[in-house]
C-alpha positions as CSV (number, residue, x, y, z in Angstrom):
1,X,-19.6,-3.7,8.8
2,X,-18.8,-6.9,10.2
3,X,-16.6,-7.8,13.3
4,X,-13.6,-10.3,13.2
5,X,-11.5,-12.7,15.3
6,X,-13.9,-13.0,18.2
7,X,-15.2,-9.7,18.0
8,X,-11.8,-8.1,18.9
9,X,-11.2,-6.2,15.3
10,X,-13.7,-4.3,13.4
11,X,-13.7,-5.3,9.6
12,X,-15.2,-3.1,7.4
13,X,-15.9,-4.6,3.8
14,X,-18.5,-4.5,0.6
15,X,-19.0,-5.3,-2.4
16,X,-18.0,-2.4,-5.0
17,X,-20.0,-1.6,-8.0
18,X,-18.2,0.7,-10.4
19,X,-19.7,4.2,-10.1
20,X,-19.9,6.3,-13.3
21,X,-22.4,8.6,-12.3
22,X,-20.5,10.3,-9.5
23,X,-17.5,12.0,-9.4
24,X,-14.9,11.0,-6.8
25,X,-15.1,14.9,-6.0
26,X,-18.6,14.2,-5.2
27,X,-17.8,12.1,-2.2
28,X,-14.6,12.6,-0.9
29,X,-12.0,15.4,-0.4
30,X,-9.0,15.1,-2.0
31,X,-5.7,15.7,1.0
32,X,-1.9,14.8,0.2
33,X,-0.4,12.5,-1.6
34,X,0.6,8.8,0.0
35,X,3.0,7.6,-2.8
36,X,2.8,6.7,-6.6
37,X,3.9,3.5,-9.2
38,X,3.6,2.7,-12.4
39,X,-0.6,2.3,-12.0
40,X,-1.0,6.3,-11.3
41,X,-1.4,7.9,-7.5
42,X,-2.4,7.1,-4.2
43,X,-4.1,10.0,-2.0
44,X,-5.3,10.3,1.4
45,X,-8.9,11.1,1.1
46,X,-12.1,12.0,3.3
47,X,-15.2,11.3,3.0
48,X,-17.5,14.3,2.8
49,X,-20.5,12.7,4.6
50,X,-19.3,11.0,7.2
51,X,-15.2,12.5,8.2
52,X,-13.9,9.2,8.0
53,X,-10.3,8.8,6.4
54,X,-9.5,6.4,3.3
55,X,-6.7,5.8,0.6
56,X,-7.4,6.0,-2.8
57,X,-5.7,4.8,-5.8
58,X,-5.9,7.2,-8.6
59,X,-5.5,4.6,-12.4
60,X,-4.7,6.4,-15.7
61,X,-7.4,5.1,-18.0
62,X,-6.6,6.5,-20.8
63,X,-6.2,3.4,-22.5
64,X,-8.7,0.4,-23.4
65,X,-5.8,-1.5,-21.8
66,X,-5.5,0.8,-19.3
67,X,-9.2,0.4,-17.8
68,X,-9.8,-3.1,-18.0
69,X,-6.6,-3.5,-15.9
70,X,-8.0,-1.4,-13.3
71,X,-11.5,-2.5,-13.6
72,X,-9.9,-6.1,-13.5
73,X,-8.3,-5.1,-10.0
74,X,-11.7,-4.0,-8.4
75,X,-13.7,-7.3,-9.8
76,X,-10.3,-9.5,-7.9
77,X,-11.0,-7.2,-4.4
78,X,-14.7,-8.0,-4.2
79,X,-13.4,-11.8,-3.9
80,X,-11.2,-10.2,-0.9
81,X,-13.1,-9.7,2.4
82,X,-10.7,-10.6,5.0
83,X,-9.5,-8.8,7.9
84,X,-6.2,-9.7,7.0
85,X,-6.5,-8.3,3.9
86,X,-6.8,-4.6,2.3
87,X,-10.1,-4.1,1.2
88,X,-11.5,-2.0,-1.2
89,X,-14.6,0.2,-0.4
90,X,-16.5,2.2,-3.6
91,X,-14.8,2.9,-6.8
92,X,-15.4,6.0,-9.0
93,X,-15.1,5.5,-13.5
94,X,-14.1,8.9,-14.7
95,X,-13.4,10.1,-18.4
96,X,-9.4,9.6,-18.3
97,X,-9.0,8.0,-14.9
98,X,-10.6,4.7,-12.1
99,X,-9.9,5.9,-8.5
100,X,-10.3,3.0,-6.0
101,X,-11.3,4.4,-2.5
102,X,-9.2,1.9,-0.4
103,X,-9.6,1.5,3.6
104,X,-6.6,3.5,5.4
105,X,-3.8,1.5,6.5
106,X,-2.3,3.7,9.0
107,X,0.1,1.7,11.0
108,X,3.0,1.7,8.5
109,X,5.4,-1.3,6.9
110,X,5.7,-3.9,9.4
111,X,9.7,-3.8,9.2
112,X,9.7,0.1,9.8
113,X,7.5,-0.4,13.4
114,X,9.6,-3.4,14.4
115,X,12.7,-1.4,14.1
116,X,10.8,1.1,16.3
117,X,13.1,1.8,19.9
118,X,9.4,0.6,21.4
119,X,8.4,-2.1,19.7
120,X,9.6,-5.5,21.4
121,X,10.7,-8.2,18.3
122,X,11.4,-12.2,19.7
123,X,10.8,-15.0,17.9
124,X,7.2,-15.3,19.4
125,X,6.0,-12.2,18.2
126,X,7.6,-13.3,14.5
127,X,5.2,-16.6,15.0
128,X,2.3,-14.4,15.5
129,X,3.2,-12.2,12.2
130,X,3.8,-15.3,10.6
131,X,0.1,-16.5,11.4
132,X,-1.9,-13.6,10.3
133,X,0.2,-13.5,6.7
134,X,-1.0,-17.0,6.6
135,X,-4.2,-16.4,7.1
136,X,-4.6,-13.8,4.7
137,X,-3.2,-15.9,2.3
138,X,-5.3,-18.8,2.9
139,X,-8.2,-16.7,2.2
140,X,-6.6,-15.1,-1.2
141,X,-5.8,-18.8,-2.0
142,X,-8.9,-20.4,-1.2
143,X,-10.5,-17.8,-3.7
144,X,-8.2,-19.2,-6.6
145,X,-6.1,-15.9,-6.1
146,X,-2.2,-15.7,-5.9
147,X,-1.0,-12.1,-4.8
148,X,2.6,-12.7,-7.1
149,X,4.4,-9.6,-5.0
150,X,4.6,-10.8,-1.1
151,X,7.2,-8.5,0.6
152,X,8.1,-6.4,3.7
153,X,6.6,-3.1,1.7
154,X,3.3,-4.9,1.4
155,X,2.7,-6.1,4.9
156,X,1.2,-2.9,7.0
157,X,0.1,-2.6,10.6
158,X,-3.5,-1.7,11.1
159,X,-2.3,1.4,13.3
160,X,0.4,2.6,14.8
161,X,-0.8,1.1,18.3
162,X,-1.8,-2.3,16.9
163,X,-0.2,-5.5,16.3
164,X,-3.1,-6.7,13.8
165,X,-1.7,-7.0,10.1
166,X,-3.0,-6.6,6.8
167,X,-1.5,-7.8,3.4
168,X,-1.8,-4.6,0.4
169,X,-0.7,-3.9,-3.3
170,X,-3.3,-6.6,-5.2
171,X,-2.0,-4.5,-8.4
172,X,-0.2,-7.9,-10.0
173,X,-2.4,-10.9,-8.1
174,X,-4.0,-13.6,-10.7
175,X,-6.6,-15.5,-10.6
176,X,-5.9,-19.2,-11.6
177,X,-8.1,-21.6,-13.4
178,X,-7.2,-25.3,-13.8
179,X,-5.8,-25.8,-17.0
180,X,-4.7,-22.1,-17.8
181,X,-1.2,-22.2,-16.6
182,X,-0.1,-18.5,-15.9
183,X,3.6,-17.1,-16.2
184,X,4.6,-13.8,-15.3
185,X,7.4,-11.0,-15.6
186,X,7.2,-9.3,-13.0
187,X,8.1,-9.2,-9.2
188,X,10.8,-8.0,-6.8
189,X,14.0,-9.9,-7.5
190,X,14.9,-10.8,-3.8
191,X,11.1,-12.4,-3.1
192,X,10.5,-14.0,-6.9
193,X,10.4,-18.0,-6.4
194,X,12.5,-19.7,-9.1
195,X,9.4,-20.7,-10.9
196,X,9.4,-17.2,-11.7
197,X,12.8,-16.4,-12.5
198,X,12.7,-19.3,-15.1
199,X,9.2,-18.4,-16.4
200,X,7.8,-21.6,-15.1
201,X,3.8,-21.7,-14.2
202,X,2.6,-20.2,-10.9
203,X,0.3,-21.4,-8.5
204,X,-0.2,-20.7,-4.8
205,X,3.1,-22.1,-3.2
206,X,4.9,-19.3,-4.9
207,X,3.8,-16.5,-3.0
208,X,4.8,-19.6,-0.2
209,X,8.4,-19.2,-1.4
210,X,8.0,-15.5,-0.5
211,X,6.6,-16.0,3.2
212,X,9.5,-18.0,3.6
213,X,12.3,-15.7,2.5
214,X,10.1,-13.0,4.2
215,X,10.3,-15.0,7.7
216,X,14.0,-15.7,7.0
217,X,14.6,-11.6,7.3
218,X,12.2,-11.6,10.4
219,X,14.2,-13.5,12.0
220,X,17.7,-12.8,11.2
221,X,17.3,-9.4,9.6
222,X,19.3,-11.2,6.7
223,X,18.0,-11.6,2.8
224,X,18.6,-15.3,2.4
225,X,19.1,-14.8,-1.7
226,X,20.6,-11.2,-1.9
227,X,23.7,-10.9,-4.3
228,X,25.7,-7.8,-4.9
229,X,23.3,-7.0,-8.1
230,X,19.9,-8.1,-9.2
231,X,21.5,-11.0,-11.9
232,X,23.7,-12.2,-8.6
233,X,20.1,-12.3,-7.0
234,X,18.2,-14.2,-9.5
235,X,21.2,-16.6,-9.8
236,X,20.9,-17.4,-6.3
237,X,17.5,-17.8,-6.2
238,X,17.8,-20.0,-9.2
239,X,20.2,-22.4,-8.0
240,X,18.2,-22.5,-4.5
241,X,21.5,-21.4,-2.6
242,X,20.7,-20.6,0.7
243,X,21.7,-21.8,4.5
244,X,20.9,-20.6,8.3
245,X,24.5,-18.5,9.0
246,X,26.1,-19.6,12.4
247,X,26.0,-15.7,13.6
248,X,22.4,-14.7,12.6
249,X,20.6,-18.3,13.8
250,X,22.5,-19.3,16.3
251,X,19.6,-18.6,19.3
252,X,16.4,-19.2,16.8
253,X,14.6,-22.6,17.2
254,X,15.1,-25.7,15.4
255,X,10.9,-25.2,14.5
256,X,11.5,-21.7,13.6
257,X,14.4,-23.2,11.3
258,X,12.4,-26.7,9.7
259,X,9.4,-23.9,9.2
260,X,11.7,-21.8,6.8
261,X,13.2,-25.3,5.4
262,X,10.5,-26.0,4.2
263,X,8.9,-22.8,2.3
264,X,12.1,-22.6,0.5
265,X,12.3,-25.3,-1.7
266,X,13.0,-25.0,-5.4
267,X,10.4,-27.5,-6.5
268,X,6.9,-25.8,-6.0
269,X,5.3,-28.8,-4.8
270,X,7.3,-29.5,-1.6
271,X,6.8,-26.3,-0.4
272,X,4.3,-26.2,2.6
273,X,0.8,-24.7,1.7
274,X,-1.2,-21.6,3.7
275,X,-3.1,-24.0,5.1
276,X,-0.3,-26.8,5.9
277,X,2.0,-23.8,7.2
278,X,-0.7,-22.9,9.9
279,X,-0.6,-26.6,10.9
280,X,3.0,-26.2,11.2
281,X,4.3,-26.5,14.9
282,X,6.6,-23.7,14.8
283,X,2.9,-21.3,14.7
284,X,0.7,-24.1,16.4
285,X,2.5,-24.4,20.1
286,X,3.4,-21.5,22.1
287,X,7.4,-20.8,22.5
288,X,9.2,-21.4,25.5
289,X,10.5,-18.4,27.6
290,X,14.2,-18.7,26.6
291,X,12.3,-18.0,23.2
292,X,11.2,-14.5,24.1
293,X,14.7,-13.2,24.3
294,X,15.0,-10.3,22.3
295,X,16.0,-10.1,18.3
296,X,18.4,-7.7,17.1
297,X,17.0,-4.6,15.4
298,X,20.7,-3.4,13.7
299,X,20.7,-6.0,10.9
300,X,17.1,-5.5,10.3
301,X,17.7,-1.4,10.3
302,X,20.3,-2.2,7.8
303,X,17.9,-4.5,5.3
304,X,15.7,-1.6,5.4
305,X,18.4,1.1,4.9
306,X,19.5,-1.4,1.7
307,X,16.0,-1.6,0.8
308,X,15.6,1.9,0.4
309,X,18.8,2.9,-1.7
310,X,18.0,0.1,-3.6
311,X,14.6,1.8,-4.6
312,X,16.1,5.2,-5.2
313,X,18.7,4.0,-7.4
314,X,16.3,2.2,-9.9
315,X,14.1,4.9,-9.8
316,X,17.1,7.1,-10.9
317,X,17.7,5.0,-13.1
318,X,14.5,4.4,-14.9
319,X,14.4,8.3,-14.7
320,X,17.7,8.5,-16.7
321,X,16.8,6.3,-18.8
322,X,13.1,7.7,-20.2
323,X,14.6,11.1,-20.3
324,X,17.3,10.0,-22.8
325,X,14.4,8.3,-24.6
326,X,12.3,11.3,-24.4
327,X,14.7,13.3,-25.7
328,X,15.8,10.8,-28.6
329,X,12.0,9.7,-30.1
330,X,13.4,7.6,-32.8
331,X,15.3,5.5,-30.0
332,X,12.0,5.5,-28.4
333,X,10.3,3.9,-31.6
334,X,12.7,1.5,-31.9
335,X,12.4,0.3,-28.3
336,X,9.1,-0.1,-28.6
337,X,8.3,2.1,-25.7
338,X,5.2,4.1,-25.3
339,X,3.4,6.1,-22.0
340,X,4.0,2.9,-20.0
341,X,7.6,3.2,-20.7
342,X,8.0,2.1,-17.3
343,X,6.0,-1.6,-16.8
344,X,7.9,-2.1,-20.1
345,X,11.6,-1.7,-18.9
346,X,11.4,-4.1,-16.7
347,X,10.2,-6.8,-18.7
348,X,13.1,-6.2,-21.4
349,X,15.9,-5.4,-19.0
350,X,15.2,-8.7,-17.1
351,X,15.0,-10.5,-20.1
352,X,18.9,-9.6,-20.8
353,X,19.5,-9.8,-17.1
354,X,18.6,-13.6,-16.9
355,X,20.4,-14.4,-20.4
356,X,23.5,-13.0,-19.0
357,X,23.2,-14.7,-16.0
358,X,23.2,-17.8,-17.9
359,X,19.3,-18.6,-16.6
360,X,16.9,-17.1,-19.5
361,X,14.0,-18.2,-19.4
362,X,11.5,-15.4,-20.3
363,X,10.3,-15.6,-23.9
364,X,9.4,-11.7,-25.1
């Protein structure tokens, strides 16, 4: 245990060994379920010995693949201790599954609490956000690490009294090396830099591109790139076609404004860094008081609203779609889908997503 910021905020972190003597049983009690992806589950668990609460990710290993993702994940968090970031606390090898006993996040997605009747939200308190995402990121970047999946569902409050932050879901970060250039397929269309789209090399700035588009909906409750389907999206976010609207930025600062400018820029290069973002003056000097007039919650409460029916419907959809494969195993075959019918979809369906958008540039 170690404290943080001045002593204010205790920071619990180690580093985790695989244990493949033990039982997760052993330790912990298994409570209710938290949520689920394409990885496996997520339980709230306690710890036998001690009472105290964690979260623990539950991987399918059934598959050489399987485990050296997931043993790839816990060697990435021991490179993690920061307060502002998630940190993983013991993990537990079993014959078919890797559970990774996670510290509790109980405070909730940033964007649910701020739309909270309670919860003040000004452009000052946006700044403050801002700086503790930064900092976190500074860290993960510092390590060689880029997190590839920055978005409101992965920035949680501490608890549901506190204002401290903490960045989660390490599930598709990479670790760069110079001369290794890394492309991915994966990401949330609305966040994904254009690098991405286009299947350009990564590096740090494009988890920069996120904090920018991220701080755009802070601040306006508006997605800067968000067509009326995901090919509109990407199209957008290819072209980098984006402005401040009159109605939504009218009363936010010229800083606030330049510190969004420049974040979204289509060449990877201009973009500001974590650490040339925390220089920036927008986050360095305090706002004035006709800057702690209060930001409207409706837009916001109807990003998340979107946000929400947006994830229903692809689940829906990805439902539909493996139980007509399920039920049709020769289709199946020829789609080369197996048990991770699901991390597969997505690859393939945005692959003829960009081509009709006119933008391929995924190469299967």
């Amino acid at each position: 245990m170690s404290q943080a910021e001045g002593g204010k905020e205790p920071f619990e972190c180690c580093h985790v060994v695989i244990n493949s003597q033990e039982k997760v049983s052993d330790v912990y009690t298994q409570l209710e379920k938290l949520g689920e992806g394409k990885f496996g589950k997520v339980y709230r668990l306690q710890e036998k010995a001690t009472g105290k609460v964690r979260a623990g990710k539950y991987f399918r290993t059934r598959t050489a693949k399987e485990k050296e993702a997931a043993e790839a994940e816990v060697q990435l968090m021991n490179l993690l201790h920061h307060p502002r970031l998630v940190q993983c606390l013991a993990a537990f090898q079993g014959p078919a599954e890797l559970v990774m006993v996670m510290e509790y996040v109980a405070g909730g997605e940033l964007f649910e609490r701020i739309v909270d009747d309670d919860f003040e939200h000004t452009e000052p308190s946006s700044a403050q956000y801002l700086r503790q995402i930064l900092e976190g990121l500074q860290f993960m970047h510092g390590q060689a690490i880029v997190h590839l999946d920055l978005k409101p569902e992965n920035i949680v409050c501490v608890s549901p009294g506190s204002h401290w932050l903490k960045i989660i879901d390490f599930g598709l970060a990479r670790k760069l090396a110079p001369g290794s250039p890394v492309k991915v397929l994966h990401g949330t269309p609305e966040f994904m830099a254009p690098e991405v789209v286009a299947f350009e090399p990564v590096d740090f700035t494009t988890d920069m591109w996120s904090v920018g588009v991220i701080c755009y909906i802070l601040l306006s409750g508006e997605s800067p790139f968000q067509g009326d389907n995901d090919m509109e999206t990407l199209s957008n976010i290819t072209a980098a076609q984006w402005d401040f609207e009159e109605e939504t930025f009218s009363e936010i600062s010229e800083e606030a404004k330049d510190f969004i400018s420049q974040l979204l820029q289509k060449a990877p290069r201009r973009r500001l860094s974590s650490a040339g973002a925390l220089l920036h003056p927008w986050l360095q000097h305090p706002q004035g008081p006709s800057s702690t007039k209060l930001l409207s919650k409706e837009r916001m409460k109807q990003f998340l609203t979107r946000r929400k029916w947006q994830k229903t419907g692809k689940a829906l959809l990805a439902l539909n779609r493996l139980t007509l494969l399920s039920q049709n195993p020769e289709r199946k075959a020829s789609e080369g889908q197996d048990e991770e019918g699901l991390s597969l979809m997505w690859p393939w369906s945005r692959h003829i997503l960009l081509c009709t958008a006119g933008i391929c540039g995924i190469q299967n």
